[in-house]
Jmol script that loads the backbone (N, CA, C; Angstrom):
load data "model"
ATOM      1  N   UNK A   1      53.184  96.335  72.758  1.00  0.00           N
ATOM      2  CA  UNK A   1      54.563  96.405  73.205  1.00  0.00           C
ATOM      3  C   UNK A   1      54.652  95.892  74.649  1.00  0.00           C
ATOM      4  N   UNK A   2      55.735  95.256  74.957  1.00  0.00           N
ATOM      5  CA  UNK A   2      55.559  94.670  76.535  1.00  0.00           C
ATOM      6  C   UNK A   2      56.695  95.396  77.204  1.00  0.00           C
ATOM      7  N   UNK A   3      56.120  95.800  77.960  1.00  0.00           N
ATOM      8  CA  UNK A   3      56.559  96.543  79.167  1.00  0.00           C
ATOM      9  C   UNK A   3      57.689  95.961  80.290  1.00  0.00           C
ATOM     10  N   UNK A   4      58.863  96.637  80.781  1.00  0.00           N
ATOM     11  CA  UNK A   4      59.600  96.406  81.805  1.00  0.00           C
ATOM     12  C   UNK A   4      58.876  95.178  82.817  1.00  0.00           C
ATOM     13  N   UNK A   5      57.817  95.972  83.541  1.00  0.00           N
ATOM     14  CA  UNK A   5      56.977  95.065  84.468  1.00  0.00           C
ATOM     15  C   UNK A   5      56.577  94.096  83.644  1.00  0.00           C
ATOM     16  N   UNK A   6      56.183  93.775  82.509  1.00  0.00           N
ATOM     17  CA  UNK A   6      55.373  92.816  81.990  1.00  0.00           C
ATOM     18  C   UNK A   6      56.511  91.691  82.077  1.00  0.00           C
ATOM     19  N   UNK A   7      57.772  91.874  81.751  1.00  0.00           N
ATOM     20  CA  UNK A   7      58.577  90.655  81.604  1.00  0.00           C
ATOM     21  C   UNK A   7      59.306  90.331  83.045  1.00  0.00           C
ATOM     22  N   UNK A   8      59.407  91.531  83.642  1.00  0.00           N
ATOM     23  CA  UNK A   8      59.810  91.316  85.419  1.00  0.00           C
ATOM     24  C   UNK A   8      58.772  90.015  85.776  1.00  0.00           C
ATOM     25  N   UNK A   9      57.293  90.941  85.159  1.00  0.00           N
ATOM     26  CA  UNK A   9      56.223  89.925  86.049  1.00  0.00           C
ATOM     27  C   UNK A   9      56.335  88.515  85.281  1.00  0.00           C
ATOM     28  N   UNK A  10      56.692  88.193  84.306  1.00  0.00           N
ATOM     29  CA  UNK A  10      56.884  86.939  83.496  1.00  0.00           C
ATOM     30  C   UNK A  10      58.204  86.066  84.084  1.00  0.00           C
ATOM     31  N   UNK A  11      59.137  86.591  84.421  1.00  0.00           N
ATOM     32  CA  UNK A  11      60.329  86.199  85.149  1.00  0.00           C
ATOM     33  C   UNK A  11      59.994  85.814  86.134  1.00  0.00           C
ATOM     34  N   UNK A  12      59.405  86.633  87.091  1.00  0.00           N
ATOM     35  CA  UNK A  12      59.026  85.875  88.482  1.00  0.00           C
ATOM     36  C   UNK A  12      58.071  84.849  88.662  1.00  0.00           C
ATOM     37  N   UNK A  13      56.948  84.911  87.723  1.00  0.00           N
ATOM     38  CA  UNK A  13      55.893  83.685  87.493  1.00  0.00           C
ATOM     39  C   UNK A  13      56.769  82.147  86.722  1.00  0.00           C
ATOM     40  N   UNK A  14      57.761  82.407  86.120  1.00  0.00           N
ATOM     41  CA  UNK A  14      58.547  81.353  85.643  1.00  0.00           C
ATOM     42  C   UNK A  14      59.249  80.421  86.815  1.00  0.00           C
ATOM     43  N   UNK A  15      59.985  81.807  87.540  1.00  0.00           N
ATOM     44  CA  UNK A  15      61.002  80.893  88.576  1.00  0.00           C
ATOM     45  C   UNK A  15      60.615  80.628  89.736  1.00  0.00           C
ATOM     46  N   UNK A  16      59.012  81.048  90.208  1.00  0.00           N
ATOM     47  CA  UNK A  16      58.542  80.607  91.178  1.00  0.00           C
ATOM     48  C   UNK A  16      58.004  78.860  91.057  1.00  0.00           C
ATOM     49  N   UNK A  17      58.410  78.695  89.636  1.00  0.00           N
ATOM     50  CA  UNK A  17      57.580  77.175  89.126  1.00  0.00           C
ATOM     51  C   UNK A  17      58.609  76.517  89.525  1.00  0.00           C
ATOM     52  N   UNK A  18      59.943  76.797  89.656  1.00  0.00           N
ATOM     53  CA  UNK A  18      60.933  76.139  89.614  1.00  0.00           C
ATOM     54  C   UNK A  18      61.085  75.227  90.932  1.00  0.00           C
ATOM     55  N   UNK A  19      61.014  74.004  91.405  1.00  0.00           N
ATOM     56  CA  UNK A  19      61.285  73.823  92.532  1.00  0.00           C
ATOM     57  C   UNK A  19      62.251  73.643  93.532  1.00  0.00           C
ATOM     58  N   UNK A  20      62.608  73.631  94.064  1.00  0.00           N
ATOM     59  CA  UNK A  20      63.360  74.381  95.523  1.00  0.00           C
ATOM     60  C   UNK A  20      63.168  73.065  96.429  1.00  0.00           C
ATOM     61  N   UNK A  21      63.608  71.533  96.809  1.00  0.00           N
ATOM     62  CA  UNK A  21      63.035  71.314  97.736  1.00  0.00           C
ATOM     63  C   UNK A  21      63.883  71.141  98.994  1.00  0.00           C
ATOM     64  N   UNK A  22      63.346  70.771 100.260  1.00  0.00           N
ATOM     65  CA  UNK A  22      64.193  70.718 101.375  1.00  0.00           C
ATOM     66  C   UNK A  22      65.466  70.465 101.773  1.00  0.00           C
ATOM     67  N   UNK A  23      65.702  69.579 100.760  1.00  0.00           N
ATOM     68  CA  UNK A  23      67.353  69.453 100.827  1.00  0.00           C
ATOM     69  C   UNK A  23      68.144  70.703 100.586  1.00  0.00           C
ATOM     70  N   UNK A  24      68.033  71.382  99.204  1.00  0.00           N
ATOM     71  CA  UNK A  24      68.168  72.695  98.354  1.00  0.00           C
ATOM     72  C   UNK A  24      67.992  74.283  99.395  1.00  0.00           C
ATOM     73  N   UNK A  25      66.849  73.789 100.024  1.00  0.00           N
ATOM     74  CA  UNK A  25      66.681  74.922 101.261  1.00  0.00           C
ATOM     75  C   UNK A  25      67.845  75.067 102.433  1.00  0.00           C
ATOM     76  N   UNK A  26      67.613  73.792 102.772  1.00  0.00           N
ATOM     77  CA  UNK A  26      68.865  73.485 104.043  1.00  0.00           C
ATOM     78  C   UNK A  26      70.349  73.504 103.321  1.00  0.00           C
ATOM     79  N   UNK A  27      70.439  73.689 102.295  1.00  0.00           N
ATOM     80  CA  UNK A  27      72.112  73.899 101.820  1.00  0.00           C
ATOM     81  C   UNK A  27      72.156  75.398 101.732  1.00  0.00           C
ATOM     82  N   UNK A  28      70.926  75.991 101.291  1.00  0.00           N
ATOM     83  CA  UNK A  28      71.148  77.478 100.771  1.00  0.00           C
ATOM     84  C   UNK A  28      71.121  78.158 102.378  1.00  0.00           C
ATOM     85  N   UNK A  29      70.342  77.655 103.532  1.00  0.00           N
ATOM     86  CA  UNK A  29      70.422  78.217 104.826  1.00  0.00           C
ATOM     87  C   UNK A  29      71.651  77.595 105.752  1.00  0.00           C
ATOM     88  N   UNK A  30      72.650  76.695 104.855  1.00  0.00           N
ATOM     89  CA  UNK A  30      74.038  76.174 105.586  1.00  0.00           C
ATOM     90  C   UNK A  30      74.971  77.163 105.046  1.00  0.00           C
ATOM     91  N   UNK A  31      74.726  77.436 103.823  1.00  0.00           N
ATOM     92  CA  UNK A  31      75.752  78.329 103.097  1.00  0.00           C
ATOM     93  C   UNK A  31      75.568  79.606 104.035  1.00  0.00           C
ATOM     94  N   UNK A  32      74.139  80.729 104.135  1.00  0.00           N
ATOM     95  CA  UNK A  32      74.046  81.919 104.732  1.00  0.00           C
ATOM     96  C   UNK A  32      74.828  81.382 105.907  1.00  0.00           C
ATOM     97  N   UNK A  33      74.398  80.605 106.851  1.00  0.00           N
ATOM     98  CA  UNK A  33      74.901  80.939 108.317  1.00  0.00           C
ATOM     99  C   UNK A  33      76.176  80.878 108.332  1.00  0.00           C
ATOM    100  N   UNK A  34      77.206  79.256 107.611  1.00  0.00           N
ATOM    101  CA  UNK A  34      78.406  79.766 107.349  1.00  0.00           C
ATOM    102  C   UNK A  34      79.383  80.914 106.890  1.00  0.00           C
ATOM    103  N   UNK A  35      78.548  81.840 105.938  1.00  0.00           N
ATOM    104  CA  UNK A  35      78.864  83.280 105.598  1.00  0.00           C
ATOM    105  C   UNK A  35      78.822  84.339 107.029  1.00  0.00           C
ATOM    106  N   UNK A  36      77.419  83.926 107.526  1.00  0.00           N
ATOM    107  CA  UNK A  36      77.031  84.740 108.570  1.00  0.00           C
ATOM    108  C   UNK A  36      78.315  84.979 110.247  1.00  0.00           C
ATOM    109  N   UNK A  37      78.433  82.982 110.299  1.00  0.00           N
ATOM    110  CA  UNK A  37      79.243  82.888 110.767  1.00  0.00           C
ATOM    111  C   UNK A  37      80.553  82.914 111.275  1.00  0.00           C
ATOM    112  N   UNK A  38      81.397  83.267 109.604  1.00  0.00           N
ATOM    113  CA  UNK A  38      82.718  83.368 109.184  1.00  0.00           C
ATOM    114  C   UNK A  38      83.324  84.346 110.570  1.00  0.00           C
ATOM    115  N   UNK A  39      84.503  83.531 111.268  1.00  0.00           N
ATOM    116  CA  UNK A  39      85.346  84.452 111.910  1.00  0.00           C
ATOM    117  C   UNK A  39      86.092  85.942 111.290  1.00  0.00           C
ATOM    118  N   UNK A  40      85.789  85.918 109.894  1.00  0.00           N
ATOM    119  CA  UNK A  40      86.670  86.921 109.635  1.00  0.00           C
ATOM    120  C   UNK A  40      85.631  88.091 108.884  1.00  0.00           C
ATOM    121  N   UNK A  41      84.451  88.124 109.140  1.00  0.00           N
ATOM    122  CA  UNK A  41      83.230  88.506 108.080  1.00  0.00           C
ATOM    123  C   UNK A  41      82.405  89.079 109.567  1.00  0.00           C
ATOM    124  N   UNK A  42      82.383  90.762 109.152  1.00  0.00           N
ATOM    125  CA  UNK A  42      81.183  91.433 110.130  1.00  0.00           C
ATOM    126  C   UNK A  42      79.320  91.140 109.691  1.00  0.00           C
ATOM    127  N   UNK A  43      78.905  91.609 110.038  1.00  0.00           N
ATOM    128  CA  UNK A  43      77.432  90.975 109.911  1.00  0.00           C
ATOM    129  C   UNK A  43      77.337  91.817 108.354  1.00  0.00           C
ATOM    130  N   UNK A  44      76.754  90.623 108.035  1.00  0.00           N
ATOM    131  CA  UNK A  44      76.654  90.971 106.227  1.00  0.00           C
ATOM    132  C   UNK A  44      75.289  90.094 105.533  1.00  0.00           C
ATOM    133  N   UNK A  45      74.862  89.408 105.941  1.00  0.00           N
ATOM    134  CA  UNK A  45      73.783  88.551 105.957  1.00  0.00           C
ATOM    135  C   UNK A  45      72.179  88.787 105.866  1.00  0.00           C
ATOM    136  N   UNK A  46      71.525  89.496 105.414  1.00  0.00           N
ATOM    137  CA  UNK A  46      70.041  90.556 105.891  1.00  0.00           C
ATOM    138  C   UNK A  46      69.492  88.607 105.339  1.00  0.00           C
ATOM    139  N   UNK A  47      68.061  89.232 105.377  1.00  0.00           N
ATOM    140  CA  UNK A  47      66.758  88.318 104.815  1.00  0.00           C
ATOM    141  C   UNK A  47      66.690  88.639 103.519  1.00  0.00           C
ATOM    142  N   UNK A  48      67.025  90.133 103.194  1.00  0.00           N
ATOM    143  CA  UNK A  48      66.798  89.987 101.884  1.00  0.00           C
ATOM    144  C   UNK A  48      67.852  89.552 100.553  1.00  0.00           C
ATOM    145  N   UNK A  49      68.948  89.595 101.567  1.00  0.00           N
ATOM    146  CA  UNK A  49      70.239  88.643 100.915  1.00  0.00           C
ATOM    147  C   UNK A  49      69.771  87.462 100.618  1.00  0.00           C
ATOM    148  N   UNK A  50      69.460  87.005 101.506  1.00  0.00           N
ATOM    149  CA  UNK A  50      68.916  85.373 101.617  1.00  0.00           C
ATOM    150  C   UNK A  50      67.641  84.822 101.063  1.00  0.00           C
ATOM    151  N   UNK A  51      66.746  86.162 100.693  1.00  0.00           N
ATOM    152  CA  UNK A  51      65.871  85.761  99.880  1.00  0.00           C
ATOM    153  C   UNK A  51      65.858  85.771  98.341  1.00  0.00           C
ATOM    154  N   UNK A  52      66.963  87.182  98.353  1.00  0.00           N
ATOM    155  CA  UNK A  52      67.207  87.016  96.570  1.00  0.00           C
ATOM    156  C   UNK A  52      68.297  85.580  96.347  1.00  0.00           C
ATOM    157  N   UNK A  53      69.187  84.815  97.116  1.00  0.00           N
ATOM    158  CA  UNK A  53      69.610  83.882  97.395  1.00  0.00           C
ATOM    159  C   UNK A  53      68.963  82.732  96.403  1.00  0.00           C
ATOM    160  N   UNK A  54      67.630  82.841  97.277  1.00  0.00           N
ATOM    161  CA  UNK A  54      66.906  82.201  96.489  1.00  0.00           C
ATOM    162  C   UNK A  54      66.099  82.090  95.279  1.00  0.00           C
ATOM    163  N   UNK A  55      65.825  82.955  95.228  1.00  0.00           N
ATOM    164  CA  UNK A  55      65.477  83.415  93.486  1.00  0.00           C
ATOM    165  C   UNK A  55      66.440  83.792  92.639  1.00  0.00           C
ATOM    166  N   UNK A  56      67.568  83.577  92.966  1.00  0.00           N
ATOM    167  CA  UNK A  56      68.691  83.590  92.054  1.00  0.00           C
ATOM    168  C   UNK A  56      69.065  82.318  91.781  1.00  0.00           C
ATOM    169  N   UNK A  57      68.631  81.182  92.522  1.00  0.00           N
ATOM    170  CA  UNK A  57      68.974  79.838  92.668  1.00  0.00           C
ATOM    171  C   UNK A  57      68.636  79.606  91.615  1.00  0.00           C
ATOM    172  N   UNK A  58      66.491  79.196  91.428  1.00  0.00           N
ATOM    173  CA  UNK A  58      65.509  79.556  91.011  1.00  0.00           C
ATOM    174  C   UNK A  58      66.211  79.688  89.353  1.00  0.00           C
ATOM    175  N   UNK A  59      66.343  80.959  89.068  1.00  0.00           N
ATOM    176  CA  UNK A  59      66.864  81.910  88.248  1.00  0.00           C
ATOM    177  C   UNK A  59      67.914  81.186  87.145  1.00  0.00           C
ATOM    178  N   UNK A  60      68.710  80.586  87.735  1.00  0.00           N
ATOM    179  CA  UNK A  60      69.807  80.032  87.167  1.00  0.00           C
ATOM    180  C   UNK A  60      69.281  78.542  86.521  1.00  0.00           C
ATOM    181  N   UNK A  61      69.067  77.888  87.491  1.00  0.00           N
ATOM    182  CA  UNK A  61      67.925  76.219  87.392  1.00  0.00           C
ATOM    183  C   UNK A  61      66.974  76.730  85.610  1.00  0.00           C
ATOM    184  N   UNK A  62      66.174  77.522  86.293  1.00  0.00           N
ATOM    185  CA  UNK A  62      65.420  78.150  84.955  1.00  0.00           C
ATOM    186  C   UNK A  62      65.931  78.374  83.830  1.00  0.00           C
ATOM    187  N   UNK A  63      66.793  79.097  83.643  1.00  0.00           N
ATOM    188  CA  UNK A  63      68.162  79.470  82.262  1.00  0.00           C
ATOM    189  C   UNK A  63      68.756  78.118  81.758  1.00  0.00           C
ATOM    190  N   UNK A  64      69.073  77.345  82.935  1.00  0.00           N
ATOM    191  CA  UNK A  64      70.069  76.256  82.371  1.00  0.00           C
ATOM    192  C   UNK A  64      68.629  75.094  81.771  1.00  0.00           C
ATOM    193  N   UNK A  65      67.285  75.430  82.091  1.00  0.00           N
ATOM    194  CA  UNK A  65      66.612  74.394  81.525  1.00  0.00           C
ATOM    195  C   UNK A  65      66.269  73.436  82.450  1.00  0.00           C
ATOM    196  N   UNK A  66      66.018  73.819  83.736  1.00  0.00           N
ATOM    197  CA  UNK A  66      65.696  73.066  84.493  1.00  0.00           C
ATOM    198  C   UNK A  66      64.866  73.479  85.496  1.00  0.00           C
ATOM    199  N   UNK A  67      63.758  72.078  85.714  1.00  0.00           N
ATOM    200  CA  UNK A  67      62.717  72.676  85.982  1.00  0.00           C
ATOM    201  C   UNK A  67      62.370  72.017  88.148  1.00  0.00           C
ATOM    202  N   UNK A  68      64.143  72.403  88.361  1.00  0.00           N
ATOM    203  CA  UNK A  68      64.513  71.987  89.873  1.00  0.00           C
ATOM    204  C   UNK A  68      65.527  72.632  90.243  1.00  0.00           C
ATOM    205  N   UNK A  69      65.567  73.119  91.346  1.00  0.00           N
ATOM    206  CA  UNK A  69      67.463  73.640  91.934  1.00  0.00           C
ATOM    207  C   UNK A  69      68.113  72.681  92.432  1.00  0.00           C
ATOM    208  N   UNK A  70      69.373  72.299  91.358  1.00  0.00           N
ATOM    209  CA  UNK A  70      70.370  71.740  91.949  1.00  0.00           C
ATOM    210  C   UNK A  70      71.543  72.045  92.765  1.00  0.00           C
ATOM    211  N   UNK A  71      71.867  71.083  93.716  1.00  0.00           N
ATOM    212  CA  UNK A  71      73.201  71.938  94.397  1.00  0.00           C
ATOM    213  C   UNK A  71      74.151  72.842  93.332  1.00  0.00           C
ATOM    214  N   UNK A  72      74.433  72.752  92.440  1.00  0.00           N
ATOM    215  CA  UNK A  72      75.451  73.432  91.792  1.00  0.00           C
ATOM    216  C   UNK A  72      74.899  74.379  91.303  1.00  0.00           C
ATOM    217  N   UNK A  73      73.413  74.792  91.208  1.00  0.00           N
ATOM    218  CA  UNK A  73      73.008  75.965  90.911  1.00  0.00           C
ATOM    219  C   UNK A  73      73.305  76.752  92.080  1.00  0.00           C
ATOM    220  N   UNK A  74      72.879  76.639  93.372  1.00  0.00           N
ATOM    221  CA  UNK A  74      73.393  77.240  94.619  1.00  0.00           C
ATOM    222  C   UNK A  74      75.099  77.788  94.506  1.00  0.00           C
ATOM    223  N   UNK A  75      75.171  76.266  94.071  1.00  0.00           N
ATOM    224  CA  UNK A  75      76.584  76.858  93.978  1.00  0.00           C
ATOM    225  C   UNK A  75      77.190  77.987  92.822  1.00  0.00           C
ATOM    226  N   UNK A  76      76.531  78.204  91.913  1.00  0.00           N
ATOM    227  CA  UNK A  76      76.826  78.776  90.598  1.00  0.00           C
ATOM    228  C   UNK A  76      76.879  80.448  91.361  1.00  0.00           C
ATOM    229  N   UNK A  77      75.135  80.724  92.001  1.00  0.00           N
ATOM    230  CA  UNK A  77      74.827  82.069  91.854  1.00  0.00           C
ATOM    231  C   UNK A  77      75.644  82.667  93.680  1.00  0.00           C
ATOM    232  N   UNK A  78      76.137  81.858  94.160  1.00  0.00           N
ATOM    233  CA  UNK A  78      76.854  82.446  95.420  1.00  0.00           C
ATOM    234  C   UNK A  78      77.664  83.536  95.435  1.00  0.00           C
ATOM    235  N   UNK A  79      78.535  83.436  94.212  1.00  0.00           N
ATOM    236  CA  UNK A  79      79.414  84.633  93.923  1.00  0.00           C
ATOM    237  C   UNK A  79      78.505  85.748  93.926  1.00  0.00           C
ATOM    238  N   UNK A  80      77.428  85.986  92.536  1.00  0.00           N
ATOM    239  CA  UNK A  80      76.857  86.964  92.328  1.00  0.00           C
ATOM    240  C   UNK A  80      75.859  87.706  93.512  1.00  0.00           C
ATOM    241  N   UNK A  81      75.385  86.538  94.605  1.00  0.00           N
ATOM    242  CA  UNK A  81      74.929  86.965  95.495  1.00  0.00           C
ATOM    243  C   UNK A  81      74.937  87.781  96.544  1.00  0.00           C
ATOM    244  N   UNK A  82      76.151  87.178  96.657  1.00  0.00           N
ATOM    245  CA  UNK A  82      77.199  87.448  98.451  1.00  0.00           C
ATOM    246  C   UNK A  82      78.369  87.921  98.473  1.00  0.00           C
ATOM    247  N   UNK A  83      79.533  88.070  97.234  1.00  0.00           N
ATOM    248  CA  UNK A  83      80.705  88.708  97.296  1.00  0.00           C
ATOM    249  C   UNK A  83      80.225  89.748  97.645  1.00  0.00           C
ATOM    250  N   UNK A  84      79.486  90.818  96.964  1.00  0.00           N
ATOM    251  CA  UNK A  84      79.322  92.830  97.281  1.00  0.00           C
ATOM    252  C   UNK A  84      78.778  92.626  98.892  1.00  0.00           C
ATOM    253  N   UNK A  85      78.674  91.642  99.272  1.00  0.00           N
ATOM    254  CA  UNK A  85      77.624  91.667 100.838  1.00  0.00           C
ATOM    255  C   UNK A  85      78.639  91.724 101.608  1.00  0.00           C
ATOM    256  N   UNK A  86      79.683  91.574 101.579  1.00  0.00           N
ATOM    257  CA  UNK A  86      80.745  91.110 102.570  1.00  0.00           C
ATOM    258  C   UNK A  86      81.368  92.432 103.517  1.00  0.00           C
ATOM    259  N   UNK A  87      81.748  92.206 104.324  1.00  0.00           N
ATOM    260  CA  UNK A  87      82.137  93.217 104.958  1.00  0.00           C
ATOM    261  C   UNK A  87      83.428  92.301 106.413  1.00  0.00           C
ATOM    262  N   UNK A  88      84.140  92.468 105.452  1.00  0.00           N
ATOM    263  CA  UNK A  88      85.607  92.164 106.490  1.00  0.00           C
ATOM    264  C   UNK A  88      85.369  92.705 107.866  1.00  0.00           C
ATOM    265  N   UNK A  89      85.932  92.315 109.410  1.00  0.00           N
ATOM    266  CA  UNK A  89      85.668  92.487 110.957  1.00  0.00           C
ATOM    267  C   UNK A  89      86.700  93.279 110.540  1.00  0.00           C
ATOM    268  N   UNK A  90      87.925  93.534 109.726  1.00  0.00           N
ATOM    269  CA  UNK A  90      89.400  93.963 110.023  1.00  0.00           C
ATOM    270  C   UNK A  90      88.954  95.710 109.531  1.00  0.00           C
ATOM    271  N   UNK A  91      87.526  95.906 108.792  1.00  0.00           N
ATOM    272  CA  UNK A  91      87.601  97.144 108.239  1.00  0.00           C
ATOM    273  C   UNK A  91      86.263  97.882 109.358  1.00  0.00           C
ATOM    274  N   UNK A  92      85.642  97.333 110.499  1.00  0.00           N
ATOM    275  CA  UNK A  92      85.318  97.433 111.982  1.00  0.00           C
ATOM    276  C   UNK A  92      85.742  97.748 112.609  1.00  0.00           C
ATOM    277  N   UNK A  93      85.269  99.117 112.963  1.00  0.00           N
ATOM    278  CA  UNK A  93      86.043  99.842 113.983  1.00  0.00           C
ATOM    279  C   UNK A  93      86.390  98.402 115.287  1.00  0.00           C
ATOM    280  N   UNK A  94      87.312  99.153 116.279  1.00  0.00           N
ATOM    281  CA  UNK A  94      88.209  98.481 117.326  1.00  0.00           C
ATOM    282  C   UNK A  94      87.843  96.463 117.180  1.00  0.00           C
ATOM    283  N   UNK A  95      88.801  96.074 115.923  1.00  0.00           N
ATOM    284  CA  UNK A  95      88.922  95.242 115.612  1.00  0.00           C
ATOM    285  C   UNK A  95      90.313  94.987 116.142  1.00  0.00           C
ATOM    286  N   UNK A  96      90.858  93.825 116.663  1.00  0.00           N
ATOM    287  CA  UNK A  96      91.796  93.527 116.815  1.00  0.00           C
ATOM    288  C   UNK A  96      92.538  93.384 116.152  1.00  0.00           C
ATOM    289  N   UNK A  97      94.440  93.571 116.242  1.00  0.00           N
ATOM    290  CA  UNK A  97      95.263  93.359 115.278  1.00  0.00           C
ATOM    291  C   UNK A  97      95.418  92.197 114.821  1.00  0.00           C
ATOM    292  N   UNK A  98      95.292  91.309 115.309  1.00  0.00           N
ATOM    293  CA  UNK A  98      95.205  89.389 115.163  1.00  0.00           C
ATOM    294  C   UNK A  98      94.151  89.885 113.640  1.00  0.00           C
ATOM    295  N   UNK A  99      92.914  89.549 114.022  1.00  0.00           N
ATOM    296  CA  UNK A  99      91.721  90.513 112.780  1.00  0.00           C
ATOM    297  C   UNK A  99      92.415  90.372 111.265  1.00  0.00           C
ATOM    298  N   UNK A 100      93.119  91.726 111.891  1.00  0.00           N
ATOM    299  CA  UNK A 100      92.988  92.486 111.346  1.00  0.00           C
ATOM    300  C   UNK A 100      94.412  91.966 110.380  1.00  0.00           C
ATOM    301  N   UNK A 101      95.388  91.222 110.828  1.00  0.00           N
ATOM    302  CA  UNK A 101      96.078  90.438 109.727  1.00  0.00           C
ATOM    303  C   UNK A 101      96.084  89.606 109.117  1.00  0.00           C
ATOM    304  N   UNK A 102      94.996  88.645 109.726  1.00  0.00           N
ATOM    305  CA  UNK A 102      94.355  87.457 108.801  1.00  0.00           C
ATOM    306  C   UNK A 102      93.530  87.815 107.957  1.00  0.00           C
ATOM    307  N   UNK A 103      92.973  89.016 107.824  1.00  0.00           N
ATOM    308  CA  UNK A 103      92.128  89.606 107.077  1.00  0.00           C
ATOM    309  C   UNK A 103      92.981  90.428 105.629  1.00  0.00           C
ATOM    310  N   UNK A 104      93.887  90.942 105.934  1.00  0.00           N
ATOM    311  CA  UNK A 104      95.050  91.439 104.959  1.00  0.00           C
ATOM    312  C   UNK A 104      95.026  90.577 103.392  1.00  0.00           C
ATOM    313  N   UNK A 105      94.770  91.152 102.586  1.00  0.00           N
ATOM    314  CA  UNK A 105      95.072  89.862 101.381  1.00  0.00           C
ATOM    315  C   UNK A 105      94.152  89.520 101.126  1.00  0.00           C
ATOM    316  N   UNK A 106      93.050  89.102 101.844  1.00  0.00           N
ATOM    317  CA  UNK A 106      91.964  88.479 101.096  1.00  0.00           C
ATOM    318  C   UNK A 106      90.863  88.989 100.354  1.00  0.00           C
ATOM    319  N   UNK A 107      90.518  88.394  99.450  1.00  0.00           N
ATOM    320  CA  UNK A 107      89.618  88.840  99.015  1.00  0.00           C
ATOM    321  C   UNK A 107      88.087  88.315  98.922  1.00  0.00           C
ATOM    322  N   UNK A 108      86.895  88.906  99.111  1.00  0.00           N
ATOM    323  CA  UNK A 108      85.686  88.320  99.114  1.00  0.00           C
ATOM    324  C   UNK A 108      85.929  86.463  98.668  1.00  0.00           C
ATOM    325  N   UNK A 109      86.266  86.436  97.770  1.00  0.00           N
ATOM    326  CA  UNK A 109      85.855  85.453  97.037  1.00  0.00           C
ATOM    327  C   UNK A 109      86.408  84.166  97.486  1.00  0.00           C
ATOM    328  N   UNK A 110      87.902  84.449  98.384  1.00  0.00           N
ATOM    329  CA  UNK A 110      88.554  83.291  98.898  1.00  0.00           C
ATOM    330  C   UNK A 110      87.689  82.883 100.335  1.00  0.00           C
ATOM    331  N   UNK A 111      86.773  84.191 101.088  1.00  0.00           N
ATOM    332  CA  UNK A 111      85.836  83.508 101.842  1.00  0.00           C
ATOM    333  C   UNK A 111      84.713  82.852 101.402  1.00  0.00           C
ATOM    334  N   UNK A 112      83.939  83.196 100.234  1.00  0.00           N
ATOM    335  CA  UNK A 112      83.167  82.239  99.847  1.00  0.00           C
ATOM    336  C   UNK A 112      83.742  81.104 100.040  1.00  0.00           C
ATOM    337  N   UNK A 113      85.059  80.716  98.850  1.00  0.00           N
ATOM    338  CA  UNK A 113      85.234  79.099  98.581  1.00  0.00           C
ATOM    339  C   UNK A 113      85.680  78.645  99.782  1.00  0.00           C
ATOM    340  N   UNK A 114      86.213  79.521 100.987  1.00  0.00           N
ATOM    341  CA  UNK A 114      85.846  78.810 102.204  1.00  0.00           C
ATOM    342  C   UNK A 114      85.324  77.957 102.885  1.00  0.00           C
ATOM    343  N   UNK A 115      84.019  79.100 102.783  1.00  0.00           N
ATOM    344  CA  UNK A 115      82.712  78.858 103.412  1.00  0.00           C
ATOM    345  C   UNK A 115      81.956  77.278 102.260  1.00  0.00           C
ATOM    346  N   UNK A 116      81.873  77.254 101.010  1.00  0.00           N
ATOM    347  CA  UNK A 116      81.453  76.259  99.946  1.00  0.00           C
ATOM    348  C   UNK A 116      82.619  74.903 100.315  1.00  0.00           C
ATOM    349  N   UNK A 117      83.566  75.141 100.788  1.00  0.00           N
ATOM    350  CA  UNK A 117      84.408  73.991 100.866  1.00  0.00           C
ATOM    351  C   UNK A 117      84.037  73.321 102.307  1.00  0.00           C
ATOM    352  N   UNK A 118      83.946  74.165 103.221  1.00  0.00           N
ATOM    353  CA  UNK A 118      83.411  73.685 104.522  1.00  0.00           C
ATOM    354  C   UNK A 118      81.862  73.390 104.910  1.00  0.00           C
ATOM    355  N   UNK A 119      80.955  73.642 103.453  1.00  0.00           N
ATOM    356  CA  UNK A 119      79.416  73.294 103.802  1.00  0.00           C
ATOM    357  C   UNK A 119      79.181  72.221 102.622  1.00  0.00           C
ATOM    358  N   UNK A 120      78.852  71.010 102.619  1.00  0.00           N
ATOM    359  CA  UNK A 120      79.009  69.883 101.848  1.00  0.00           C
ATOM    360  C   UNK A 120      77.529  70.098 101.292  1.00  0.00           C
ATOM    361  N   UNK A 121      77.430  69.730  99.732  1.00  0.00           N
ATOM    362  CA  UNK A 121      76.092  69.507  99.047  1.00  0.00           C
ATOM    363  C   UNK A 121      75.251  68.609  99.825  1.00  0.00           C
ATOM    364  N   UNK A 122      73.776  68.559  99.492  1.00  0.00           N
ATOM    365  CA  UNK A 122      73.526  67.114  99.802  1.00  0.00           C
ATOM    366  C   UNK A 122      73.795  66.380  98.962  1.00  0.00           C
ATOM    367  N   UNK A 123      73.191  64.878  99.518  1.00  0.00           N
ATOM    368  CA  UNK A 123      73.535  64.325  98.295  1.00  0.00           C
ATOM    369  C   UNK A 123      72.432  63.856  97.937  1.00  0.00           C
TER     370      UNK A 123
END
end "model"
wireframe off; spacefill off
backbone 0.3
color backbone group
């Protein structure tokens, strides 16, 4: 019978095959800092955001049958990554009212496509 760990450990030996290369890196570390960066977004960003980031990339590339991360895989797993990470400046203590009304209304997801509209694939 195979075990929890046995297929965890089979999952991770799969998508570590997957390759990742420099271009793919530098989009997935344009996307974090733009998140990181966002005027309207308190610090929400760890390493280990940014590392499951990447093995979610990985992850997806793998499923769809592919044995590389393409920009649109980056782009696929961003939602699942980084929406729960978010943390609005407007819900920060002594945030300004300016803040704190541009912040009104939105929701996680309209800062992602933000942030994805203002960080270009490579090509």
């Amino acid at each position: 019978m195979i075990s929890k760990l046995d297929i965890a450990d089979a999952q991770k030996e799969m998508t570590e095959k997957i390759f990742l290369g420099l271009d793919g890196s530098c989009y997935l570390k344009d996307i974090a800092v733009g998140i990181r960066n966002h005027a309207l977004l308190g610090p929400c960003i760890t390493a280990k955001v940014a590392a499951n980031f990447v093995i979610a990339s990985r992850a997806q590339a793998f499923i769809q049958g592919f044995d590389f991360v393409a920009p649109f895989h980056i782009r696929e797993v961003c939602r699942s990554v980084f929406e729960h990470t978010f943390v609005f400046k407007s819900e920060l203590p002594f945030t300004s009212p300016l803040i704190q009304a541009q912040c009104k209304g939105l929701r996680t997801i309209d800062i992602l496509e933000d942030v994805l509209t203002q960080t270009p694939p490579p090509v």
